[in-house]
KEVEXKE-347734 format. One record per residue (C-alpha): residue number from 1; x, y, z. Coordinates in steps of 0.05 Angstrom, whole numbers, plus 5000, padded with zeros to 4 digits. Layout:
! KEVEXKE-347734
n|east|north|up
NUM|X|Y|Z
...
//
This chain:
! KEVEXKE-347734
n|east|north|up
1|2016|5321|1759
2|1980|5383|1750
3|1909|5362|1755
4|1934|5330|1827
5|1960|5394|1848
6|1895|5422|1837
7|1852|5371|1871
8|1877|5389|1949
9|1859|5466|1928
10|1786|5446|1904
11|1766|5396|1963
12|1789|5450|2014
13|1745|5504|1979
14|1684|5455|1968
15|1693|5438|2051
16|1693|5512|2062
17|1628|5524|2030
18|1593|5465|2061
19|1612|5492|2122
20|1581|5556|2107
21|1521|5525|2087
22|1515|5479|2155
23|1522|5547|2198
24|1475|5585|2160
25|1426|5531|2160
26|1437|5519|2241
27|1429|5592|2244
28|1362|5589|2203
29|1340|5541|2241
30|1358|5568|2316
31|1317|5623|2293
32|1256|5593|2263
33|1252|5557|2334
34|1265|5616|2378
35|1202|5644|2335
36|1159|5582|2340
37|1174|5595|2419
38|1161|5663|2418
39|1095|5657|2389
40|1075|5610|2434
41|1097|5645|2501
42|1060|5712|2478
43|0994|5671|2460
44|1004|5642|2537
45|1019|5718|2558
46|0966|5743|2533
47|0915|5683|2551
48|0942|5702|2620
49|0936|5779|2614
50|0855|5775|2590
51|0841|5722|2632
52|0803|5768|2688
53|0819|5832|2655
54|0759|5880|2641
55|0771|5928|2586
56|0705|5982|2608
57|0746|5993|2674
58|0783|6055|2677
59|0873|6018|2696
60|0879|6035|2768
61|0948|6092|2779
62|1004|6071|2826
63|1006|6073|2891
64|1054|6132|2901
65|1022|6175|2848
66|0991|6241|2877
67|0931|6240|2837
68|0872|6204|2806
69|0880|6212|2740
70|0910|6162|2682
71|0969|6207|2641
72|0956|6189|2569
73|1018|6217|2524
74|0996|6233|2459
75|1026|6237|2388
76|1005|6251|2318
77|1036|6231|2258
78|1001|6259|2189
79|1010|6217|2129
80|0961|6264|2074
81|0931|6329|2071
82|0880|6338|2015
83|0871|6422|2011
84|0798|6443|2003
85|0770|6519|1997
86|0770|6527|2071
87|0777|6457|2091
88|0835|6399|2097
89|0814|6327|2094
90|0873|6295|2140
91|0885|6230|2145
92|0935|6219|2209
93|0960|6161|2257
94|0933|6178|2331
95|0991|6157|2371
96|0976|6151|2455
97|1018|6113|2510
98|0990|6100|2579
99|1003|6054|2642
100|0957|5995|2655
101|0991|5959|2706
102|0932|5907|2704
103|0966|5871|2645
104|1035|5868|2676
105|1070|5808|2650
106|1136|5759|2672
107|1177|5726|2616
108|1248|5710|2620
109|1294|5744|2591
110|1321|5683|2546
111|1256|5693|2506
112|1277|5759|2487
113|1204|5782|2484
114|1205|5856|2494
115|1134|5871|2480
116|1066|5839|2457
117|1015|5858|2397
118|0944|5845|2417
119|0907|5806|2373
120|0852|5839|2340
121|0800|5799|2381
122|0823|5822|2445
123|0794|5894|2474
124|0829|5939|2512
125|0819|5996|2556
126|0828|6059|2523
127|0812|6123|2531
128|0767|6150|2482
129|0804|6203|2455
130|0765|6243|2397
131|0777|6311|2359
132|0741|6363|2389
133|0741|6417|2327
134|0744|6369|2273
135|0691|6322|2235
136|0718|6245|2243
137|0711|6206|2171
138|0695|6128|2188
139|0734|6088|2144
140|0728|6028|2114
141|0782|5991|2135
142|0801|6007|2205
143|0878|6012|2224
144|0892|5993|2297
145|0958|5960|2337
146|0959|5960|2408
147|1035|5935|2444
148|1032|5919|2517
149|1103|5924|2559
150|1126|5874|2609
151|1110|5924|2657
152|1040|5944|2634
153|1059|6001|2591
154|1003|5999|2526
155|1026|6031|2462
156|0965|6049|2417
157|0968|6072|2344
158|0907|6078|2310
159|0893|6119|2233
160|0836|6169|2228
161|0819|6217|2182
162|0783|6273|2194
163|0763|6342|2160
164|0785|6402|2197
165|0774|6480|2178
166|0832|6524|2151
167|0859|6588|2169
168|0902|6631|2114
169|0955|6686|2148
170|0930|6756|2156
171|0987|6779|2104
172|0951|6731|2047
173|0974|6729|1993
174|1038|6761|2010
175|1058|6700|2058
176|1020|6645|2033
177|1014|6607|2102
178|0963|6549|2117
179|0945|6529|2191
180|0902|6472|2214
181|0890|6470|2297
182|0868|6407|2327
183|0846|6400|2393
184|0841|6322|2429
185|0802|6309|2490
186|0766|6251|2524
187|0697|6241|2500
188|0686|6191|2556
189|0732|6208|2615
190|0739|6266|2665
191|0795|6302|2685
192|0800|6267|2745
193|0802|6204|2699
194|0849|6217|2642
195|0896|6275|2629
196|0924|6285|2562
197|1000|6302|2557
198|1042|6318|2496
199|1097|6277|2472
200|1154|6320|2477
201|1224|6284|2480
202|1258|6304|2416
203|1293|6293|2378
204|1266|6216|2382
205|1206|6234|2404
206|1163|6296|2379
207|1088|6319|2392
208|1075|6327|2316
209|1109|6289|2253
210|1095|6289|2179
211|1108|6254|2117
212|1162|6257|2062
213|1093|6277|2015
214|1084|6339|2072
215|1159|6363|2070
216|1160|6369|1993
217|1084|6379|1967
218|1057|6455|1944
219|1046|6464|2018
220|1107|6439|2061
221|1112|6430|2131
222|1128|6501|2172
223|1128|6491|2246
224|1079|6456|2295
225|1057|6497|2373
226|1030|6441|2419
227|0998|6461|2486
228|0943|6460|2532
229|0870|6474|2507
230|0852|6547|2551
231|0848|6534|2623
232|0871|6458|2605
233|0799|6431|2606
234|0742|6444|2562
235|0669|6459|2597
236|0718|6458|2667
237|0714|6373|2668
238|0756|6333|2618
239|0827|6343|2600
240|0847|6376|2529
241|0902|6387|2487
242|0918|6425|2421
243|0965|6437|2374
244|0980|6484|2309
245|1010|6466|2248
246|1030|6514|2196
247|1044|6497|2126
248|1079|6542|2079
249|1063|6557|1997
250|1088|6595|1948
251|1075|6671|1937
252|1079|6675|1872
253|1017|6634|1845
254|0975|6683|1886
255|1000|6741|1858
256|0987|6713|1785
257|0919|6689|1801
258|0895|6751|1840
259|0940|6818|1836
260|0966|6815|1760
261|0895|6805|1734
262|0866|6863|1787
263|0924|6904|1754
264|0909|6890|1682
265|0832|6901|1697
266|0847|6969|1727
267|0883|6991|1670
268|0830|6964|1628
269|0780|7013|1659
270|0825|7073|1644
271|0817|7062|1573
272|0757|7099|1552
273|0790|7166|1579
274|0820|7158|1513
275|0759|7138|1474
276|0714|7199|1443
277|0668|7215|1499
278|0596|7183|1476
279|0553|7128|1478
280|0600|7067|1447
281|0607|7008|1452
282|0683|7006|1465
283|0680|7064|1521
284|0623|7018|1547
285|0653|6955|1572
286|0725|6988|1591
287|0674|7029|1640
288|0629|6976|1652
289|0661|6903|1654
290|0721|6917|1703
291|0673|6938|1758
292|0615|6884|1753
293|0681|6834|1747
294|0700|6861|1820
295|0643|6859|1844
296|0632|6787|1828
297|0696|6773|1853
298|0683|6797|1926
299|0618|6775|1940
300|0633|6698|1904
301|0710|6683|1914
302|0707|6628|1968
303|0782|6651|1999
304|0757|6724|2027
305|0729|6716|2096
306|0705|6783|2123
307|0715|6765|2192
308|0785|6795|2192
309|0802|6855|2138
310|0868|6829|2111
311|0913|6854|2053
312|0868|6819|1993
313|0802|6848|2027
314|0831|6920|2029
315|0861|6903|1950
316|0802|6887|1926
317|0764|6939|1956
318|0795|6990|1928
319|0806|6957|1862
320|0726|6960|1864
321|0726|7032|1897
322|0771|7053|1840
323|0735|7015|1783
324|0663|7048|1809
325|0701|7117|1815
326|0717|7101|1737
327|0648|7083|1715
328|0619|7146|1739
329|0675|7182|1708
330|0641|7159|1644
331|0574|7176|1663
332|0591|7242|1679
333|0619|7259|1614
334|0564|7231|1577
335|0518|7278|1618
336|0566|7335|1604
337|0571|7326|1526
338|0536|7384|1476
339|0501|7357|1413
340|0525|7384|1358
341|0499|7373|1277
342|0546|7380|1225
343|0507|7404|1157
344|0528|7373|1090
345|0508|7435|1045
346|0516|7404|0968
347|0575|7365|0993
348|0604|7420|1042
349|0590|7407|1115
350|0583|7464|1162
351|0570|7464|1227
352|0504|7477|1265
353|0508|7474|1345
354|0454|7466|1384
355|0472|7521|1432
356|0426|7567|1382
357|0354|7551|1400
358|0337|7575|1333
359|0387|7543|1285
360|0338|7496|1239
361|0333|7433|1258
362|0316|7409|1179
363|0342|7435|1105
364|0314|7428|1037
365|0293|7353|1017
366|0334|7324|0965
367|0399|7380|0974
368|0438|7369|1045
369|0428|7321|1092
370|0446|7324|1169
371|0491|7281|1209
372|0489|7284|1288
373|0542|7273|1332
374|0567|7282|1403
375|0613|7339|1421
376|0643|7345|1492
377|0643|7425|1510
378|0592|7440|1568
379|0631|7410|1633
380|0711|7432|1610
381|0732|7428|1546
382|0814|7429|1516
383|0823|7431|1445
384|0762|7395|1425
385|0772|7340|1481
386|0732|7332|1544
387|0774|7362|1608
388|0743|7308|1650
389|0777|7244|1609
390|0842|7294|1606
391|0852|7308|1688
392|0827|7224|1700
393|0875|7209|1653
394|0932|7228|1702
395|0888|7236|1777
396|0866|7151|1757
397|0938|7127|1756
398|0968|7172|1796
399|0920|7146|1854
400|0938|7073|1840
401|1003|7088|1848
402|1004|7126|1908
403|0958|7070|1939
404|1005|7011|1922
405|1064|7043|1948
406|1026|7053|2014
407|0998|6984|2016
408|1072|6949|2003
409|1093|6983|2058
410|1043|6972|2109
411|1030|6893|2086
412|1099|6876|2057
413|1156|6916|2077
//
């Protein structure tokens, strides 16, 4: 009796199933054919659409409109950005939407065809839109799709990459800001033929839009300006556009890379004020090495453009001002340093300065023997040190640090 009171439950759940299974299938189906349709009503569309259409013709505007000109909308979306020195290679989907009412279609609505992708072997008009200030890469597998309306209305995306110069913010490296400016015009077309016009219609619809990469990466997206090239048109005759795009880095790996080691070189060149004033090697290269190290730094680090004096010109300016100022400190109390001898008279020395034109210059052969050595005295002398290393030791930092409080405030605060 059991196993018949289970038999009702099982043949109702195995009917339930295979009901499913029929729907789904019919569904499956429905659709596969409604596809199969589809593709062949948009190969008859566009057979139709291409049939006397002329793709070096410029679309002809509507008969209402109050000019001459084709409105191309335009916008960019920017999948990579690799950073060079003064450069960004950018590789970026051209976006551009425009009316050509010469390929105009009718389908009925049951098809539920909402728009067509030309094939690959069809050309259309379009309107030759190039990067004025950038260099255009060619690449080696060419990304186009091209979706034509019912009522004529082409959508065009198409991926370029180009290299375009970089300009750092004024207050480098304090705001570590990167900004790339394109410009787009026709290289074909007049004004009277095309005008170029922003995409603007957000939050759906936005001139300028970057990837998840560009949000996150060591420079992340900032803002983007778009607007009108000056006077809207370039040479007077075509239409142009532009737009700005900032991109925003961190502070920090600038100021480890260029003002900690300035810092530590500037305190390196202080260190022969405490070094006996002579010819050595030590009191050398703390003279020496900081300033030829600035030096090379200004005329071969590819980031300093002289065109505008910004805060890491003026820094390292005067890092090199100072580091010079430091070398000829050194100089000058070399000049300024009074040979002395120092006698060794049958193991006692005693001291012979040259001040006395007639002190001897020899002593007995085989007795004493003379040792010479440098003795700062002449220029300044306190307590047997050099007055010159004494003052720099205090006028040297003291200058630094009257010079970096002024330069935070006029470049930071």
């Amino acid at each position: 009796m059991g196993m018949k009171s289970h038999l009702p439950t099982a043949y109702w759940l195995f009917s339930i199933i295979s009901i499913i299974c029929l729907q789904f299938y019919s569904v499956m189906a429905q659709s596969k054919a409604l596809r199969s349709r589809q593709i062949g009503t948009e190969g008859q569309i566009i057979a139709r659409m291409f049939s006397e259409y002329d793709a070096n013709a410029r679309p002809p505007v509507r008969d209402e409109a109050d000019h001459s000109a084709i409105a191309v909308i335009v916008s960019l979306y920017i999948n990579k950005i690799q950073w060079q020195t003064n450069t960004a290679e950018i590789e970026l989907y051209l976006r551009q939407q425009w009316e050509d009412s010469r390929l105009a279609y009718d389908v009925d609505v049951r098809e539920a065809i909402n728009d067509v992708v030309v094939p690959p072997n069809r050309r259309l008009w379009v309107p030759d839109t190039y990067f004025m200030n950038a260099d255009e890469r060619t690449n080696d597998l060419h990304r186009e799709r091209n979706v034509v309306e019912p009522s004529g209305y082409v959508r065009s995306s198409e991926k370029r990459s180009i290299s375009v110069s970089v300009e750092n913010d004024e207050r480098f490296p304090f705001v570590n800001t990167r900004s790339i400016k394109l410009k787009l015009s026709s290289y074909k077309y007049q004004v009277d033929d095309v005008v170029y016009l922003w995409a603007n219609s957000p939050p759906v619809i936005v001139p300028v839009e970057v990837s998840k990469e560009l949000l996150e990466g060591p420079y992340a997206f900032s803002e983007a300006f778009a607007g009108d090239c000056v006077g809207n048109y370039t040479i007077g005759v075509y239409s142009c556009i532009d737009v700005s795009i900032s991109f925003e880095g961190s502070s920090s790996e600038s100021f480890l890379r260029i003002f900690l080691p300035s810092i530590l070189l500037l305190i390196v060149s202080w260190l022969h004020f405490w070094i006996h004033g002579s010819w050595s090697v030590p009191r050398t290269i703390s003279a020496a090495l900081p300033f030829f190290i600035f030096f090379v730094l200004l005329v071969f680090y590819p980031n300093i453009s002289w065109s505008n004096c910004g805060p890491l010109q003026v820094w390292l300016v005067f890092c090199l001002i100072l580091s010079f100022l430091s070398l000829l400190e050194y100089f000058v109390v070399i000049c300024c340093g009074v040979r002395r001898r120092v006698a060794y008279r049958n193991g006692h020395p005693t001291h012979i300065t040259t001040g006395d034109p007639n002190a001897p210059l020899t002593v007995q052969a085989g007795k004493e023997t003379i040792d010479v050595e440098y003795e700062t005295s002449r220029c300044a002398g306190f307590k047997n040190n050099n007055g010159i290393d004494v003052v720099s030791r205090i006028a040297f930092p003291l200058i630094f640090l009257v010079f970096f409080i002024i330069f935070l405030i006029f470049y930071v605060i």
